[in-house]
N, C-alpha and C positions, 0 to 999 in steps of 0.2 A: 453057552454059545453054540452056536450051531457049527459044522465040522464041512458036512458034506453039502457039494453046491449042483443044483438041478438043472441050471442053463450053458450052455459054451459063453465061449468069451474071456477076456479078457479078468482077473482078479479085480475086483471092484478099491476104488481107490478108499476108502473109508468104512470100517465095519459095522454100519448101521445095522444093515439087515441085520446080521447074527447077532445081537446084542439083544441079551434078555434082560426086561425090569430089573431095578437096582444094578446095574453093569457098570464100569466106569471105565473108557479108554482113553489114554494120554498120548495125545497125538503133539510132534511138534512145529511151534507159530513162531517162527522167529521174527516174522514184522507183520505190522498190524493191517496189514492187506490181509493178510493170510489167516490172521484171528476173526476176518470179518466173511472170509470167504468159508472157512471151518461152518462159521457159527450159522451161517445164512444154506449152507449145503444141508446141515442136522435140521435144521427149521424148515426146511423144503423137502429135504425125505419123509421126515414127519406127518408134516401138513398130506402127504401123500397116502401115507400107508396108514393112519390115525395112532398114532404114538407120538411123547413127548421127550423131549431129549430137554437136558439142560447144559449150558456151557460156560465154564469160570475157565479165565485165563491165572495161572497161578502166581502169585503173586511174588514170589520169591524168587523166581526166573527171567533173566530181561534178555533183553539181547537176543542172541543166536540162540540161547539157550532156553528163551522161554518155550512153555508148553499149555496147555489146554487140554481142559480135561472134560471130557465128556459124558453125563452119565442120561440113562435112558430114566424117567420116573415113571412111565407111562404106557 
C-alpha cells in the first residue's frame, strides 16, 4: 500500500487509491444503505482509474457489526 499522499486535502474516505492487486480492506456496513454505497463508491473509482475491486458483505456479521470486505483483483 502506498504510505505517502501527493495532493492537499482532506484524508480520503475509502483506501482505494492505495490498494495494490490482491489487497483486502474490511471496511464497516452496518445497514444495507451503506453495503450499497461501499460497493457502488469501489465500482465507480474503478470504472475511473481502470481497476477492479470486488465486494462480499461477510457473512457471519449482521447487524452493527456487519462488515464488507473489499479486495482490488485488478
Amino acid at each position: 500500500m502506498l504510505t505517502d499522499r501527493k495532493t492537499p486535502g482532506p484524508k480520503p474516505t475509502y483506501p482505494f487509491r492505495d490498494m495494490a492487486v490482491d489487497d483486502v480492506v474490511t471496511l464497516p456496513a452496518p445497514t444495507s444503505a451503506d453495503v450499497k454505497r461501499i460497493a457502488r463508491n469501489a465500482s465507480q473509482y474503478g470504472l475511473r482509474h481502470g481497476r477492479v475491486y470486488q465486494c462480499l458483505t461477510d457473512p457471519t456479521t449482521t447487524g452493527a457489526e456487519r462488515v464488507m470486505m473489499i479486495t482490488r483483483t485488478k
